[in-house]
Each structure stands twice: as structure tokens, then as C-alpha cells.
C-alpha positions as CSV (number, residue, x, y, z in Angstrom):
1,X,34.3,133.1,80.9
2,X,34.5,129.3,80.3
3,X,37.4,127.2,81.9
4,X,38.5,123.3,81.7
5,X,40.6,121.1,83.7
6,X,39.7,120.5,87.3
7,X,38.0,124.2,87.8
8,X,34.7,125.1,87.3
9,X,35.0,128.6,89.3
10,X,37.8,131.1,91.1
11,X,39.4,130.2,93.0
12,X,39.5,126.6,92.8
13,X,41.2,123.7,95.0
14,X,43.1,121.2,92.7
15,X,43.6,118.6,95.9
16,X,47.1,116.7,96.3
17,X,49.7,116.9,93.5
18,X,52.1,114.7,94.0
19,X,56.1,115.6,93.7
20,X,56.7,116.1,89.8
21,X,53.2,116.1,88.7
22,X,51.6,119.0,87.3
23,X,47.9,120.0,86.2
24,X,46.6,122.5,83.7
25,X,43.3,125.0,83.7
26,X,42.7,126.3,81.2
27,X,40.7,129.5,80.9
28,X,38.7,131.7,78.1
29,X,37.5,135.0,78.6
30,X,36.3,137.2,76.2
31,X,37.0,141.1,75.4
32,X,33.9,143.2,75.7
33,X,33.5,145.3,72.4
34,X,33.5,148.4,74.3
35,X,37.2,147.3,75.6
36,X,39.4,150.7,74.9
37,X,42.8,149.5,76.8
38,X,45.3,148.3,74.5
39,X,46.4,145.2,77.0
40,X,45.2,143.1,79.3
41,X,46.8,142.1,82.0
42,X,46.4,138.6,83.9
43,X,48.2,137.3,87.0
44,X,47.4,133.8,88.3
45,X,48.4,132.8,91.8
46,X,48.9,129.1,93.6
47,X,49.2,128.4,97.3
48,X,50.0,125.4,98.9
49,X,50.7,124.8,103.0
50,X,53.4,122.7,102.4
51,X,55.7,124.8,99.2
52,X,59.0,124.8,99.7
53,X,59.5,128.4,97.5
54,X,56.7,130.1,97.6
55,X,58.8,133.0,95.6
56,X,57.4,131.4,92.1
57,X,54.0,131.2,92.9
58,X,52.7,133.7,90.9
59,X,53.0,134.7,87.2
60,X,51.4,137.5,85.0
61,X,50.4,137.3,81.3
62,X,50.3,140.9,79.5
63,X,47.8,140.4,76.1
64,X,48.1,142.9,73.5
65,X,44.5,144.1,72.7
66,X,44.2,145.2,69.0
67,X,40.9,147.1,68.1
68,X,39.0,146.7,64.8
69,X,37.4,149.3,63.7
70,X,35.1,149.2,59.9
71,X,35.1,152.4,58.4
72,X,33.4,153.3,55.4
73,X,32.6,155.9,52.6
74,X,29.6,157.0,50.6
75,X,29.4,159.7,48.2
76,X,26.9,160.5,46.2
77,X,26.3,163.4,43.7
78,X,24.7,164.6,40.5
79,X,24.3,161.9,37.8
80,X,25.1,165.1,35.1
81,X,26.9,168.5,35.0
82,X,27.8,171.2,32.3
83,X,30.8,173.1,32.2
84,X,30.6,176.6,34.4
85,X,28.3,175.5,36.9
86,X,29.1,174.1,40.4
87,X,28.3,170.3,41.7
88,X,27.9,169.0,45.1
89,X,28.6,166.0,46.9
90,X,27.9,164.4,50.1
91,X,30.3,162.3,51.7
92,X,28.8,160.2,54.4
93,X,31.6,158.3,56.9
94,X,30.8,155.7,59.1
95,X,31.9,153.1,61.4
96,X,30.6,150.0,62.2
97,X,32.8,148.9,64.4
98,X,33.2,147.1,66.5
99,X,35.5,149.4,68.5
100,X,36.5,153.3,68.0
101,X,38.2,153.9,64.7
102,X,41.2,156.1,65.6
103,X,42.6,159.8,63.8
104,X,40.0,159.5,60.7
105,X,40.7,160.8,57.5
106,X,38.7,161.9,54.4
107,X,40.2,162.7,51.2
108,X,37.8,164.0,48.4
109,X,40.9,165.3,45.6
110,X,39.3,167.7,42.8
111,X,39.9,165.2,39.7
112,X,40.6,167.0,36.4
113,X,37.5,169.1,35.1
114,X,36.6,170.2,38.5
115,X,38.5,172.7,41.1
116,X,37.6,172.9,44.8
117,X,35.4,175.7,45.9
118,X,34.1,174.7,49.4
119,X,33.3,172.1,52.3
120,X,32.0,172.2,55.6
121,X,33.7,171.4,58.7
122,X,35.5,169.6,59.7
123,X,36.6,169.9,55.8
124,X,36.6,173.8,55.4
125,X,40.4,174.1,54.7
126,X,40.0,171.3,52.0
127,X,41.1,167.7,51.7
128,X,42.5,165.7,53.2
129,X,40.6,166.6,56.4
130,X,41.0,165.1,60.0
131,X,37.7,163.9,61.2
132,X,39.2,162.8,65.0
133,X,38.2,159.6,66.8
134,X,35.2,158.2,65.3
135,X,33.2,155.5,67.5
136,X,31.6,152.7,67.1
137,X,28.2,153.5,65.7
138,X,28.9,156.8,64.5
139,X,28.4,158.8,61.6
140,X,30.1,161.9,60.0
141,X,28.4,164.1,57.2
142,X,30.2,166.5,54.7
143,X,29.3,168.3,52.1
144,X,32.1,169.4,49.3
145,X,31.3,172.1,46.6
146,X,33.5,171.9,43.0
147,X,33.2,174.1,40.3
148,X,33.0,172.5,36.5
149,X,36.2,174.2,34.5
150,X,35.1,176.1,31.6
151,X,37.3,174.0,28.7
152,X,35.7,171.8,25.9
153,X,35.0,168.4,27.0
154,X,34.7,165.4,24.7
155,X,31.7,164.1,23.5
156,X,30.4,162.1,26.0
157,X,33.0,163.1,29.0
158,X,32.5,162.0,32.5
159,X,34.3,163.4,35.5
160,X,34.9,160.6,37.8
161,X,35.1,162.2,41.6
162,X,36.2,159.7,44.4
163,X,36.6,160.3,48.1
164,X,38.4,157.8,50.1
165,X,38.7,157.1,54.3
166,X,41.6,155.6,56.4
167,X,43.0,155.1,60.2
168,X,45.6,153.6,61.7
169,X,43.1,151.5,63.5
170,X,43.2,147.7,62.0
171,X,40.3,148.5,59.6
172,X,38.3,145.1,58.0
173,X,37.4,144.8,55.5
174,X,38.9,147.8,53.9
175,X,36.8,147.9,50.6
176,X,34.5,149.9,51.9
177,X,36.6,152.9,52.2
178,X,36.5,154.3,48.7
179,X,33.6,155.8,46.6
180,X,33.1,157.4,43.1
181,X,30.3,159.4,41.9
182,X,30.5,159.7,37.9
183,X,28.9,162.7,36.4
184,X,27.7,162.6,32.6
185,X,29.5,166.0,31.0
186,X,26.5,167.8,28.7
């Protein structure tokens, strides 16, 4: 969008250069947020009336394009639970972008103390689950369903229950992708 040198627009004249001179534009453009290609590809072209090889007029710059994506994971849950009786927790995924975060994943593994009973979808089957493409923007919702083993529990026991989120999209900052809900045992 912004260029330097002896251009202020495209195309542009840059007058006489004389034999073994040379002069250099410069040019900065920037990628829309909504960009989904993976490259760009530029191609810059010069013509003169008197070029003795026009064959090396023209060159192309290929720009790999890496998207960012910032996924993240809340989980919330009971603050207490006794032994026999079931607990549920939400898992809340998001993204805030800026571009499309790629072949999401939750994982919500039954820690010891509690065994899965249920989710809903995309989660049914159990964790990990494949939550797809999640955009920019976007927000998932699940809801997982453990059961509290009957054994004795120490005085004082907590079960500590964390889900986690990840894509191959370049995710930053990735602290945001775990979270623990602790439950008081009584």
C-alpha cells in the first residue's frame, strides 16, 4: 500500500537511466486478515523503447503466507463433588484469530477419581474430539458428563479435571489453550 523511491503509484515512469545505473522501489502491501491463500504471488514488469533483451524484463516473487490463529479453552465446573454422583463441565473453545484455526482439537482425559460417561457432539465418542476448521470469531460449546468413582478419598481430595486445545495452525500465544477446574472431594 505504501511505496518509496521515485513511485508514488502503478505504473510509474522512472525517466532516463543511464548504462549501468540502476534504481530501486520499494513497495509495502499489507495481507488482509481475511487472506486464506497460503502464498502470494507478485510479478513486477519494466519496459523500455530502447532494451536490448527484453527477455529479463520481468520477475515474480512467490511469499509464503502463514496464518495465525489464537485458540483458547475455558472450562468450568462444580467447585465440589462426592463420591457416586456425576459432574459436569462445559468446555467453551474459541478463536480470536486473526485468521481460521485449522483441524481443531479438544481433549478433556477423565483424571483419576472420575470415568467418562458422556459428551455432546462433536464429542460423543469421547476425547480427544475433532472440532474441524474453526474461524476467526467463532465459538464451540461442549458439555462432558464424568461419573465420581465410588473409592475412599482422602481427607480433603480434589480431582483436578483439565481440557486442553491444539491446531496445526501457528497458534500465539499458546497459553491460553489449557484449563483446570478443581473440585473439593466431600
Amino acid at each position: 500500500d505504501s511505496m518509496s523511491g521515485a513511485c508514488s503509484s502503478m505504473p510509474c515512469a522512472l525517466g532516463d537511466i543511464p548504462a549501468s545505473e540502476s534504481r530501486v522501489v520499494t513497495f509495502t502491501y499489507g495481507v488482509p486478515l481475511t487472506y486464506v491463500s497460503n502464498r502470494i504471488v507478485f510479478t513486477a514488469t519494466i519496459s523500455s523503447t530502447s532494451d536490448s533483451n527484453p527477455a529479463n524484463n520481468t520477475v515474480t516473487l512467490t511469499t509464503v503466507v502463514s496464518p495465525v490463529a489464537d485458540i483458547a479453552v475455558v472450562k468450568t465446573g462444580p467447585a465440589s463433588t462426592a463420591p457416586g454422583q456425576t459432574v459436569t463441565y462445559t468446555l467453551t473453545v474459541t478463536n480470536d484469530g486473526p485468521s481460521p484455526a485449522a483441524d481443531v482439537v479438544l481433549d478433556d482425559p477423565a483424571p483419576f477419581g472420575l470415568t467418562f460417561v458422556s459428551a455432546s457432539d462433536p464429542c460423543a465418542g469421547g476425547f480427544p474430539c475433532r472440532l474441524g476448521q474453526l474461524p476467526a470469531g467463532a465459538t464451540r460449546t461442549v458439555t462432558a458428563t464424568f461419573q465420581v468413582r465410588l473409592i475412599r478419598f482422602a481427607q480433603g481430595a480434589t480431582i483436578r479435571n483439565q481440557a486442553s486445545v491444539r491446531t496445526p495452525t501457528t497458534d500465539a500465544p499458546p497459553g491460553n489453550n489449557r484449563s483446570t477446574v478443581v473440585s473439593r472431594i466431600r
